[in-house]
C-alpha positions as CSV (number, residue, x, y, z in Angstrom):
1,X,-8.0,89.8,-19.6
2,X,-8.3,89.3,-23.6
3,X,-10.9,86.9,-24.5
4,X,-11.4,84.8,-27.6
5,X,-8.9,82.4,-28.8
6,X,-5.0,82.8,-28.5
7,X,-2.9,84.9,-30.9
8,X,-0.9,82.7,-33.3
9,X,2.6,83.3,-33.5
10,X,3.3,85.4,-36.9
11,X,5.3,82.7,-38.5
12,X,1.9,80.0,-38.4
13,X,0.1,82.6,-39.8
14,X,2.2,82.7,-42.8
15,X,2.0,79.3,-43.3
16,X,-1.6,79.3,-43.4
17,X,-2.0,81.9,-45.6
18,X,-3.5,84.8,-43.5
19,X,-3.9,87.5,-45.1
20,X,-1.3,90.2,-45.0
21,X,-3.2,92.8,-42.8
22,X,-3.7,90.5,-40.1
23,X,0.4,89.6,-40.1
24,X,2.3,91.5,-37.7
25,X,5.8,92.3,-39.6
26,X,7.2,94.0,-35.8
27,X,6.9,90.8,-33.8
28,X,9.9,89.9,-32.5
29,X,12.5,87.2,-33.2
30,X,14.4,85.8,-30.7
31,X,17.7,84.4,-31.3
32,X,17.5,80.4,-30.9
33,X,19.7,78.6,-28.0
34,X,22.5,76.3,-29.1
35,X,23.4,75.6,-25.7
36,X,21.3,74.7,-22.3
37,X,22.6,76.8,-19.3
38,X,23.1,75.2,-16.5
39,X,19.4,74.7,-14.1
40,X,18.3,77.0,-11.8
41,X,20.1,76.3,-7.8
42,X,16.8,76.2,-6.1
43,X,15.5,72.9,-8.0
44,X,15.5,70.0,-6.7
45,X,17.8,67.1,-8.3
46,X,14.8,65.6,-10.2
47,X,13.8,69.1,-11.5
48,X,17.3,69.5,-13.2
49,X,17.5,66.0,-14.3
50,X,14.4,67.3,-16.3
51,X,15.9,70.4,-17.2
52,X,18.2,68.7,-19.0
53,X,16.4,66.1,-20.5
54,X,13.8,68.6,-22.0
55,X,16.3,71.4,-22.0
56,X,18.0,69.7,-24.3
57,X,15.2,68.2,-26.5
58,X,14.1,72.0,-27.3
59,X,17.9,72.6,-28.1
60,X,18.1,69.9,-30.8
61,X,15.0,70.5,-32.0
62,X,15.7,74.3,-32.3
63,X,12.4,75.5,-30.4
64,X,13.7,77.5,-27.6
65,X,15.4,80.7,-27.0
66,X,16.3,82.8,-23.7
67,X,12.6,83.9,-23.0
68,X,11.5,80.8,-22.7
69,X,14.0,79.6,-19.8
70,X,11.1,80.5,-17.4
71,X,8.4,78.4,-18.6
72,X,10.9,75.9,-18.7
73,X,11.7,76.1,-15.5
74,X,8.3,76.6,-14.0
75,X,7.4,73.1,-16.0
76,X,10.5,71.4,-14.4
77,X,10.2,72.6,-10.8
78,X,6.1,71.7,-11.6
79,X,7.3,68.0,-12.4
80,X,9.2,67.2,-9.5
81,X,6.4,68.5,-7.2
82,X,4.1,66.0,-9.5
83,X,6.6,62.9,-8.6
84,X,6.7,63.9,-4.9
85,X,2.6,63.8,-4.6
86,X,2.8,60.2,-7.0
87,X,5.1,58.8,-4.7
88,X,2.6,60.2,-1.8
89,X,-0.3,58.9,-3.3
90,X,1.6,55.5,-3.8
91,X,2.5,55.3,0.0
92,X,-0.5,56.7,1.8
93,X,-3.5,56.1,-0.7
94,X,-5.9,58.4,-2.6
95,X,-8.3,58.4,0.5
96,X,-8.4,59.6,3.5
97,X,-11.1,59.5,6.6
98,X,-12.1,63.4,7.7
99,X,-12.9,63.9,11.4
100,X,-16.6,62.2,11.0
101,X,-15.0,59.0,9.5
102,X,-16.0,59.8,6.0
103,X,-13.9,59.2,3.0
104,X,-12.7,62.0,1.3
105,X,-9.8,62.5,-1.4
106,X,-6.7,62.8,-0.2
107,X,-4.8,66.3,-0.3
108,X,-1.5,65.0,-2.4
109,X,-4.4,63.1,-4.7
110,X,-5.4,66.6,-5.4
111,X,-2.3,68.3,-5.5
112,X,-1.2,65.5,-8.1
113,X,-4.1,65.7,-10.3
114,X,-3.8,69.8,-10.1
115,X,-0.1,69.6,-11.6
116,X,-0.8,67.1,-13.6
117,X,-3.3,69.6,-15.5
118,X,-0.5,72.4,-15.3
119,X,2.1,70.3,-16.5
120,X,0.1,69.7,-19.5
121,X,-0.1,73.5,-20.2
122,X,3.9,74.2,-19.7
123,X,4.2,71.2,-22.2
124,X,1.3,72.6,-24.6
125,X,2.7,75.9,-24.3
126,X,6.7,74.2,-24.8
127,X,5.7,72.3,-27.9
128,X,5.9,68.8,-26.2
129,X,2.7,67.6,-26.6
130,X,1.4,65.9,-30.0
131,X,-1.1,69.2,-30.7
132,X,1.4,71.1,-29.9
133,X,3.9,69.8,-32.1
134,X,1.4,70.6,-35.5
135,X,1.5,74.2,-35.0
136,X,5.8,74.0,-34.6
137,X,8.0,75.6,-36.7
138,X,11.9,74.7,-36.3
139,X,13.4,78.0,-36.9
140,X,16.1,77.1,-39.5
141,X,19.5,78.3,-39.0
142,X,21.7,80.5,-40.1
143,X,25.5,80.9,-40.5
144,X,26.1,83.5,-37.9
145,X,26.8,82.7,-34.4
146,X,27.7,84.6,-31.7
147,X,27.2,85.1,-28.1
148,X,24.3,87.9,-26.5
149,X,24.6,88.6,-23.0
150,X,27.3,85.8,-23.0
151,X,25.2,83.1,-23.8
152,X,24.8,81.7,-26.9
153,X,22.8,81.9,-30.1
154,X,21.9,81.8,-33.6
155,X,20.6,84.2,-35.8
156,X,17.2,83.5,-37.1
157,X,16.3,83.1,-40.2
158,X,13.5,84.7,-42.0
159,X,11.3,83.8,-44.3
């Protein structure tokens, strides 16, 4: 595993002024998503109200393309695993007794606090949190469309 801090994407760099060696002109481009396909079958029916929700967010604010449907479906399906462990915490408390009458944390506390955690990374890694938002470049668009794979696109832009 690579240590040290994360690569930034080549189009940050740019816009802080790194030096030309350190830019990497063969990173690749995606083409950005104009339209939200429809949610994965196996989520449950809050996971693809979220889907939509943030699906759609991304789409309007012209941040996601078809690589990253997975983290944004790992993010969803994440969430309504969060709300089922709330709404467990809510109805049977944060503690629980063990066998020798002790109070310990209760397992859907943990869970919760767990997905809470990766949530936060999906979103970070998305460009839904405030941080995350700084380093965000709206790819601008461009006056081709058409359809890859059957689903559809827009060019992007360089420069």
């Amino acid at each position: 595993m690579k240590t040290g801090p994360r690569a930034k994407p080549t189009a940050i760099k740019k816009m802080t002024g790194v030096r030309k060696s350190r830019i990497s002109e063969n990173e690749p481009e995606p083409g950005i998503m104009v339209k939200l396909p429809k949610p994965p079958l196996y989520l449950t029916d809050e996971a693809k109200e979220q889907w939509h929700r943030v699906g759609n967010q991304l789409i309007e604010n012209r941040i996601i393309s078809e690589q990253d449907l997975t983290a944004l479906e790992i993010y969803v399906d994440m969430y309504s695993r969060y709300v089922e462990a709330s709404r467990l915490v809510q109805q049977e408390g944060m503690i629980i007794w063990d066998a020798k009458g002790k109070p310990t944390m209760a397992p859907w506390l943990r869970a919760q606090m767990t997905l809470a955690d990766s949530m936060r990374k999906w979103l970070s890694e998305l460009g839904l949190t405030p941080s995350a938002r700084t380093g965000v470049e709206q790819i601008k668009r461009t006056e081709h469309k058409g359809q890859v794979a059957g689903k559809n696109i827009l060019t992007v832009a360089k420069g």
